[in-house]
C-alpha positions, 0 to 999 in steps of 0.5 A: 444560665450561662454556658460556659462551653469549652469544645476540644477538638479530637486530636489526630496523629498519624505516624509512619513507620517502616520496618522489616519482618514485623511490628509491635504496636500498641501491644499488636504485632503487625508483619503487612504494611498498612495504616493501622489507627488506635484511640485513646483518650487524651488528657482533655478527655476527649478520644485522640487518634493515632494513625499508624502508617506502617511498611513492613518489609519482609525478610528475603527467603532465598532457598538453594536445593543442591545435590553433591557428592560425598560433600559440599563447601557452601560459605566456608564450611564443609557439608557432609551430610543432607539437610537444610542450611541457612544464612541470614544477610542484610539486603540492599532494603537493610532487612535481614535475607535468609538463604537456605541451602537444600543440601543433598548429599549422595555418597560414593559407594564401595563394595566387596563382591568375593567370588570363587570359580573353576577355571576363569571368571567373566566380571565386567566384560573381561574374563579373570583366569588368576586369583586376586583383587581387582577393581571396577570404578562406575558412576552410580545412579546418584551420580557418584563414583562407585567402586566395586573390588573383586576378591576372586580365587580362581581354582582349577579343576584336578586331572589325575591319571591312574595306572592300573594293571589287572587280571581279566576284568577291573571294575572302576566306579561301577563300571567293569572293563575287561580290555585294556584302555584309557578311561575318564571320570568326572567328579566335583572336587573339594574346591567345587571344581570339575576334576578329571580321573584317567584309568590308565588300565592294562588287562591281562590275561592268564596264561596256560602252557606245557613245560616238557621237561626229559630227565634222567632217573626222576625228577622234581617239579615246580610243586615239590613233587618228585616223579620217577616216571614219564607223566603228562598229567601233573598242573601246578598255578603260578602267578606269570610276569603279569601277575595273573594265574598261569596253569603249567601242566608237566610233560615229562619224558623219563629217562634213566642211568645206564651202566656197562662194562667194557672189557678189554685185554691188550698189550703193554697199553691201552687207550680207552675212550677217555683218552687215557693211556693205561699201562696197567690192568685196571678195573674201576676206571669210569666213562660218562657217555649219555644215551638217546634220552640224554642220561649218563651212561657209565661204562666200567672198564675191566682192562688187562694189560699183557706185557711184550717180552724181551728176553736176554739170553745166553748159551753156551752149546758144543762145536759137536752140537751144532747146528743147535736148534733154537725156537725152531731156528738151526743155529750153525755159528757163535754170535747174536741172535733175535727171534721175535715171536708171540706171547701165550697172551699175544703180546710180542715176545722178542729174546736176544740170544747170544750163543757161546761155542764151547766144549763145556756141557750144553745147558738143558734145553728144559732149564733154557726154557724155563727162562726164556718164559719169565716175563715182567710187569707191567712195562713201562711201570710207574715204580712196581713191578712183578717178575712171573717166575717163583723162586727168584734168587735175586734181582738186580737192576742195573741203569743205561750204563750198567751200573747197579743201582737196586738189588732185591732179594727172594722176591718176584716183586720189587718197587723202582718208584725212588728210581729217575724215569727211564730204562733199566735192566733187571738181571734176574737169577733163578735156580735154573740161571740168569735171564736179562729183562729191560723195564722203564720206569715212567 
C-alpha cells in the first residue's frame, strides 16, 4: 500500500497591534500590551496560529484638585458649585487624555447679627454709641471674604426728676423720708435700659401760731364764730402757704364803745372838738375819739349858744332931771352914750343910748328897762331868728343903708334866709316903744 502522504504545515502569523485604552480581539478585550495567540483551524484543517502583538496604551488621567471661592472659570466655563469636572483631549501618543478638575468651591458668607443695647455697643474693637447699620468685612476660615452687618439700635437710659413737696414725711418706693432732698431710683425701662428717677422733695412742716387780734365790742373769727368777750382759748386749722396744717389759737383782746356827753354853754359861737364853729344850740352833733383799746368813743355834744346884746336906745329926759342915772352911770348932758356890761347869761350885752333933753315927760324907767332886755338869736343866723320879748308889734329889718327890706307882723319869730349875707338892723316895736338890734345873716 502506498502512502500517499501530504503534510501541511501549522501556519503561523503574527500580528501587531497598537491601541489606546483597550482591545477587542477575537471576542476578548484586551486593556495591557502583550502577545496574545489564538488557534483556529485553517482550512487544510490543520491548527493555524495567530500571534496578536498588542500595545495598548493608556488614557492619560490627569486629576486637578482646586479650591475657589464663590466660582471658578476652568476651560471657559464657570463653576459654582463643588464637584469633579473633566475634559478628554488627545495627547501627543493620539490617545485620548482625561483632566478631571477636583473643584471645591467655598463661599463667601454674609450675616445679619441684630443687637439692641443701653447706651453704646463694643462690636469689632470699636464702640458704636448711635443706632444703625454697620459693616465688618473678614477673611473666613475657608479663605473667603466674609461679611458681617450690625443692625444695632442704641437706647438710652431715661433720667427723669420729680418734684414734690409734702406734709412731714414722703414715702417713695417704700422709703419714707422725712427731710427735705435729692433722692435717686434705679429701674429697668421698657427698652431694658437703666433709667434714673430724681425726687426732688421739699418737707414741710405744720405750723402753730397765735393770732392776737383787739377789737371793739365783738368779733368774728377765721371760724365763723363771733366772740363778744376777751378769749384766749378759741383754735381754729388752716391749711399755711406750704399746704400742711397750721393750728391758729385766738388771742383776743375786747374792747367796747364808749359813749359821752359833753355839755357846754357859750356866747355867740363855739368851737367843739370837730373843729366846727357853731352859732347855734345844738344837741345831736357827734365826735368819734377812740379809747385806750382802740374803740370809738362818741361824744354827744349839748351845746347852748348865748347871744351877745347890743341895744339901741333912746330917751328923751328933762333939763330939770338931770343928771339922769342910767345903769348906774349919771348922765349930765344930751349926746351918745355906750355902757358895756354882762348878760344874765354871761354873754357881752352893749346898749348905745342916745339921750334926748327936753321938756316932754321922761319915759318910765320901768318901760326903758323892758327894752333894753330884748335880746335876739341866734347872732350871727343862718336866716331864723327869735326875738325874747312877747307881744311884738312889728319888726322891721332895715339893710346898711337903711332901707327896709322885710317887715314882720305879731311875731317873736322871723326868717331872713331870702336875705344876702350880711348885717342888718331889726327895728323892734313893742307896746313899751322901740328898741334897735343889729343881726348878720351868714
Amino acid at each position: 500500500m502506498t502512502l500517499t502522504l501530504t503534510i501541511n504545515p501549522v501556519v503561523t502569523n503574527t500580528i501587531s497591534e497598537s491601541v489606546c485604552g483597550s482591545y477587542t480581539w477575537n471576542g476578548t478585550n484586551y486593556t495591557t500590551s502583550g502577545i496574545y495567540t489564538h488557534t483556529y483551524t485553517a482550512v487544510t484543517g490543520c491548527d493555524s496560529i495567530v500571534n496578536l502583538m498588542l500595545t495598548i496604551t493608556p488614557p492619560v488621567t490627569v486629576t486637578n484638585h482646586v479650591t475657589a471661592c464663590d466660582s471658578y472659570t476652568w476651560n471657559g466655563q464657570t463653576y459654582t458649585t463643588s464637584g469633579n469636572y473633566s475634559t478628554t483631549y488627545t495627547g501627543a501618543n493620539g490617545c485620548d487624555s482625561i483632566v478631571t478638575l477636583a473643584l471645591t468651591i467655598n463661599n463667601s458668607t454674609t450675616s445679619t447679627v441684630n443687637e439692641t443695647a443701653c447706651g453704646g455697643y463694643v462690636w469689632n474693637g470699636q464702640t458704636y454709641t448711635t443706632s444703625g447699620v454697620y459693616l465688618y468685612n473678614y477673611t473666613g476660615v475657608n479663605g473667603c471674604d466674609s461679611t458681617v452687618t450690625l443692625n444695632l439700635t442704641v437706647a438710652q437710659g431715661v433720667a427723669t426728676s420729680e418734684a414734690v413737696s409734702a406734709c412731714e414725711s414722703y414715702i417713695w418706693n417704700g422709703t419714707t423720708y422725712t427731710t427735705s432732698g435729692n433722692y435717686t431710683h434705679t429701674y429697668t425701662a421698657v427698652n431694658g435700659c437703666d433709667s434714673v428717677v430724681t425726687l426732688q422733695l421739699t418737707v414741710n412742716m405744720p405750723t402753730t401760731g397765735v393770732d392776737n387780734q383787739t377789737a371793739c365790742d365783738s368779733y368774728t373769727w377765721i371760724n365763723g364764730q363771733t366772740y363778744t368777750a376777751s378769749t384766749n382759748t378759741p383754735v381754729f386749722t388752716i391749711t399755711n402757704v406750704a399746704g400742711c396744717d397750721s393750728v391758729v389759737t385766738l388771742n383776743l383782746t375786747l374792747g367796747y364803745t364808749a359813749y359821752a356827753i359833753d355839755e357846754q354853754e357859750a356866747c355867740d359861737s363855739y368851737i367843739w372838738i370837730d373843729n366846727q364853729n357853731y352859732t347855734e344850740s345844738v344837741d345831736d352833733a357827734t365826735y368819734t375819739l377812740h379809747t385806750a383799746e382802740g374803740c370809738d368813743s362818741i361824744v354827744t355834744l349839748h351845746l347852748t349858744i348865748n347871744y351877745s346884746v347890743e341895744v339901741y336906745d333912746t330917751i328923751d329926759v328933762l333939763q330939770s332931771q338931770l343928771p339922769y342915772t342910767y345903769n348906774g352911770v349919771d348922765i349930765t348932758a344930751a349926746g351918745n352914750y355906750e355902757f358895756n356890761g354882762t348878760t344874765v347869761n354871761g354873754c357881752d350885752s352893749t346898749i348905745y343910748l342916745r339921750v334926748n333933753v327936753t321938756g316932754d315927760m321922761p319915759t318910765a324907767v320901768d318901760v326903758v328897762n323892758i327894752l333894753n332886755d330884748v335880746n335876739i338869736y341866734p347872732n350871727p343866723t343862718h336866716g331864723r331868728v327869735t326875738v325874747t320879748a312877747d307881744n311884738v308889734v312889728k319888726i322891721e329889718v332895715l339893710d346898711i343903708v337903711g332901707r327896709l327890706v322885710a317887715t314882720f307882723d305879731n311875731t317873736n319869730t322871723f326868717d331872713i334866709s331870702n336875705l344876702n349875707e350880711g348885717a342888718y338892723t331889726l327895728r323892734i316895736t313893742l307896746p313899751e316903744g322901740v328898741t334897735v338890734r343889729k343881726v348878720v345873716r351868714k
